[in-house]
N, C-alpha and C positions, 0 to 999 in steps of 0.2 A: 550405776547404770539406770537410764530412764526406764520406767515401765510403756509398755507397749501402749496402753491407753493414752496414758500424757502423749506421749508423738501423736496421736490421732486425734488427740483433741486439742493440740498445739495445730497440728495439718488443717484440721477445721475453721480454727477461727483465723488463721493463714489467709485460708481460702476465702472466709468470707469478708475478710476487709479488703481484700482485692478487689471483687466482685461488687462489692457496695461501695468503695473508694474510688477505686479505677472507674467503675461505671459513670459516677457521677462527675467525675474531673473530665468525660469524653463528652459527654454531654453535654455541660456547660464550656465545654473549647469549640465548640461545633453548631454555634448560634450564629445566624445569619444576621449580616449588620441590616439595620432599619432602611437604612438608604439605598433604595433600588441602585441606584448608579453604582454609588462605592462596594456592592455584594457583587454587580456585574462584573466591577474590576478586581474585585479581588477573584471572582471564581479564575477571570482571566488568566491571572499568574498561577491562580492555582494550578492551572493546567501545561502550565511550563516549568512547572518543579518534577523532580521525581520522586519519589518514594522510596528511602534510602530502605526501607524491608525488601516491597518488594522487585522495584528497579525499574520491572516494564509497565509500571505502571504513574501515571499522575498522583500528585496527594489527595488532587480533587475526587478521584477515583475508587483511594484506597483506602479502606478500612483500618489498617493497620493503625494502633496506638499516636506514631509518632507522626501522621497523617493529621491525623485527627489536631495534635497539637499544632503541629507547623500551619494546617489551618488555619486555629485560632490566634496564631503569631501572627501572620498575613495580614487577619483579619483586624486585631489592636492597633497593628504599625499604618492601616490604611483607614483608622481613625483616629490616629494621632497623628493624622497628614502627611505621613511618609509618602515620597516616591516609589513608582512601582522599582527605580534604577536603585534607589539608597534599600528597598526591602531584596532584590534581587542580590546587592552587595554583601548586607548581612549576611545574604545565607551560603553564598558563596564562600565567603571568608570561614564560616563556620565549617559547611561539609566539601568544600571542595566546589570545583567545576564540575564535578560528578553531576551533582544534584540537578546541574539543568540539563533539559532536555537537548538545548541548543548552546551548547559553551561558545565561549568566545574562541576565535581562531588568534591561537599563540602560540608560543615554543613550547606551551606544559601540555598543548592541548592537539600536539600536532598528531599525534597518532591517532590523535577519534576521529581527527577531519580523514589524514590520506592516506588510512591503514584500509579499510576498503578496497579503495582503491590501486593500494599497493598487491594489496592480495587478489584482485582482479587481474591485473598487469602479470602477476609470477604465473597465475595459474593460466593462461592466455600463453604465458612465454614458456612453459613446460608444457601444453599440449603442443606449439610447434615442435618441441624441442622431440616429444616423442614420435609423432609424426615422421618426421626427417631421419629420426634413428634407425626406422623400421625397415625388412630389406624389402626395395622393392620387388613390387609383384608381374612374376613374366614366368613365361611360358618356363617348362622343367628343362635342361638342359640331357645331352645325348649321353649313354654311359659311353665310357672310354673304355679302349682293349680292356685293360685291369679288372675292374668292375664287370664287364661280360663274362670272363673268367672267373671270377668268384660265384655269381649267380650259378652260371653252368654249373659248376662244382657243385654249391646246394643242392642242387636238383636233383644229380645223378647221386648226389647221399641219400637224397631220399627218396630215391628209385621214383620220382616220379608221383607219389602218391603227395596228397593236401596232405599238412599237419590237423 
């Protein structure tokens, strides 16, 4: 059995090679390229990716780790003269159509364009549908013999007096 100490000093230096590792690998992924132009295009696409952490958000936006990376991917592939179309490809191929903001419209993609919409259309055709169901509203109808005769009866059960 480990003694409790070793786990805590095992937890420690865990912790700190993270912190001094990870810090510094964010850091140097997240250095803006030299060339104004090519920084303005990459923030550009930056801003058309997602942030597979947090979702609703851009990479350009996101703190997350893998933000932080995918930036600095952007950033190598659009100084090594890649296209903004050949860097949008890689990363599609990689995580999916998920990842952009704006997928392409296809048969894998067809539910993110007309589900929306679909669900517009259902809920639109089930509030007619409840509408239409409902009975309509008019005036009360006259009791019938039968009904006068039951009431009467109530009444003289209870001599007349409110409950």
């Amino acid at each position: 059995m480990i003694a409790p100490s070793h786990i805590r000093r095992m937890l420690l230096a865990f912790a700190v090679a993270i912190l001094l590792g990870g810090g510094a690998g964010a850091m140097a992924a997240d250095t803006p390229l030299s060339d104004p132009a090519l920084e303005t295009r990459a923030r550009a696409l930056m801003k058309e990716v997602r942030c597979v952490v947090c979702q609703s958000q851009s990479i350009d936006e996101s703190d997350a780790g893998i933000a932080v990376d995918l930036r600095g991917l952007i950033r190598e592939e659009i100084a090594a003269g890649k296209s903004d179309d050949d860097i949008r490809d890689f990363l599609v191929a990689r995580y999916g159509d998920f990842i952009l903001f704006k997928p392409p419209f296809k048969t894998e993609t067809l539910v993110l364009w007309l589900g929306p919409f679909a669900v517009l259309v259902g809920g639109f055709g089930f509030v007619i549908w409840f509408l239409r169901r409902r009975p309509a509203a008019g005036s009360p109808t006259a009791l019938d013999q039968e009904e006068r005769k039951r009431v009467a009866q109530a009444l003289s059960q209870n001599n007349g007096n409110e409950p």
